[in-house]
N, C-alpha and C positions, 0 to 999 in steps of 0.2 A: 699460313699465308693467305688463306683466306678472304680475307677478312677488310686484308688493305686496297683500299680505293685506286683511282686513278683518275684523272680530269685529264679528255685530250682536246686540244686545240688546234685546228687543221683549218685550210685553206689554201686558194690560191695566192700565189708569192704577189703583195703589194695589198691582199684584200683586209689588213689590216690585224692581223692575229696575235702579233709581236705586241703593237699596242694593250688591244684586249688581257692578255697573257699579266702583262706589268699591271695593269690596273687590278686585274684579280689579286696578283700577289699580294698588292699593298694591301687591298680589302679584308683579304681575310691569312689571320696570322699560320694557321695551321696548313696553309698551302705551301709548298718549295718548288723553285726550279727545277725542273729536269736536263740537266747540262749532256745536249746529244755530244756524241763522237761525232767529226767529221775530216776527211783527206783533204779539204780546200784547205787554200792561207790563210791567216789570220788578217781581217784589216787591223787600219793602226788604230783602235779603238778595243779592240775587243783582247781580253787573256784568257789561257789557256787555264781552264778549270773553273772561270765562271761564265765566259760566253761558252764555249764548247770545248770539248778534251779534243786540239789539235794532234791528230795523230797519221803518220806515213801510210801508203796504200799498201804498202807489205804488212803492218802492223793489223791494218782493219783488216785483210783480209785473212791473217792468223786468226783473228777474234771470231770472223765470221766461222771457219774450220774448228775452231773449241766451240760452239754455239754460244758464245758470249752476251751474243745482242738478243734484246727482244727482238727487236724489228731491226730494219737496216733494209735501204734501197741506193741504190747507185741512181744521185736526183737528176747530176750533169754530167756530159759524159768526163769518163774518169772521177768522179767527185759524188763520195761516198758518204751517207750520212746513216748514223744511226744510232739508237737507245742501251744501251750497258744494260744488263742483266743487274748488276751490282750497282749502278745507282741508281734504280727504284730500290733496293734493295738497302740503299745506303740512306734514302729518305724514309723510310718505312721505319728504320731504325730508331731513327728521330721523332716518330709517332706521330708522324706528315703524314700529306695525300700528295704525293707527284704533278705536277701541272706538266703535259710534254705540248710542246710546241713545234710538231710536225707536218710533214706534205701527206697527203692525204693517202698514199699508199699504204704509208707506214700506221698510220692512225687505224687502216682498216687492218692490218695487220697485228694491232694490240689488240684492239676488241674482241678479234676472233680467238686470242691468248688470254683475253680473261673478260669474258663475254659476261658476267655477272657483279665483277668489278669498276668497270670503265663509265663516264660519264662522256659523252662526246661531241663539240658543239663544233658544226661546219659553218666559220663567216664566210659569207657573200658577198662579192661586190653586188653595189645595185647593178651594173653592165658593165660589158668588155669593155665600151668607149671610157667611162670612167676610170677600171683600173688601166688601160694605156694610158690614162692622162695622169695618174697615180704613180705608175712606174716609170715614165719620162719625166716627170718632177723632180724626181731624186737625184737625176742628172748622174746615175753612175752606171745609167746601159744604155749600150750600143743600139740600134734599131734593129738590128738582127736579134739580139738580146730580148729586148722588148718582145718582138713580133712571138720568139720562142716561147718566151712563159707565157704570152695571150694565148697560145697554141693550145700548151699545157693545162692553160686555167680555164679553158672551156671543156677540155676534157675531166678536169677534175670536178669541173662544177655538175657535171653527170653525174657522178657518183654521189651530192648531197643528202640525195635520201635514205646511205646507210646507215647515218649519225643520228642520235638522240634528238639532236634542235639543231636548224637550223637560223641562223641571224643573219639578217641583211642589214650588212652595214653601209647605211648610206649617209648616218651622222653617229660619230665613235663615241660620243655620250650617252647616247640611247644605246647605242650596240651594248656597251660595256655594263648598262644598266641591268641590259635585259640578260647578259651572260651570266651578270649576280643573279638574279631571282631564280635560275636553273642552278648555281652552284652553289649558292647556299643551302637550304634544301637539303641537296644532295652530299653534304660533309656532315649535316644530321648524325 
């Protein structure tokens, strides 16, 4: 198990990653989703097994007591997300390289679980003013909401300098571009 790769994709929530994340996909064929666990609802858009494995907080927290998950962090309170041991395990299978699409604790959390495996790019907003104006566009948070993840996303924007590359996404064409020229390369 050596062997197998892992691309992680970490930022702060609105700094654009979800984008980036789909654009790699399509780019390159040998990459897969990594569908996290999490206790939140489902919006009416999303199902259970391709946006993420909806599961109860009794459930995750069984998983978490059998050591199931690579990583796993509690992002809101009560609201559990995290990486299955078994599906990186189940894209590996498939003679993929994992793409995960997680909050930045979780990310430092895998690298340090396979520090020779992992490629890791931290997007950036260009500034906080920005991503509030990014996350109040979407019109699906509250201001308190808002103000929380600004909170959080200057906090996490400290920790950029654990990750491989960092991208400042301040136009998601050039971001996504430059994410290719570090992940390609890197699936060599």
């Amino acid at each position: 198990m050596a062997k197998e790769k892992i691309i992680i994709i970490t930022a702060p929530s609105g700094a654009g990653k979800t984008s980036i994340t789909r654009f790699l996909l399509n780019k390159y064929s040998n990459l897969s989703f990594s569908i996290s666990a999490t206790t939140r609802n489902s919006r009416a858009n999303e199902k259970n097994g391709v946006d993420y494995y909806f599961i109860s907080v009794q459930e995750f927290q069984q998983k978490i007591k059998e050591n199931a998950f690579a990583e796993w962090e509690m992002v809101y309170d009560g609201k559990y997300y995290g990486t299955l041991k078994t599906e990186l395990e189940r894209i590996w299978l498939q003679n993929k390289t994992p793409i995960l699409d997680i909050d930045v604790k979780g990310a430092i959390h895998i690298q340090q679980q396979f520090p020779h495996q992992t490629l890791s790019l931290f997007i950036q907003p260009p500034s906080i003013d920005i991503l509030r104006e990014r996350l109040e566009s979407r019109g699906t948070e509250t201001i308190e909401s808002v103000n929380t993840r600004l909170n959080k996303a200057a906090y996490e924007i400290s920790f950029s300098h654990s990750f491989n590359k960092i991208i400042i996404n301040d136009d998601l064409d050039k971001a996504c571009k430059e994410a290719a020229t570090v992940v390609g390369p890197f699936l060599q």
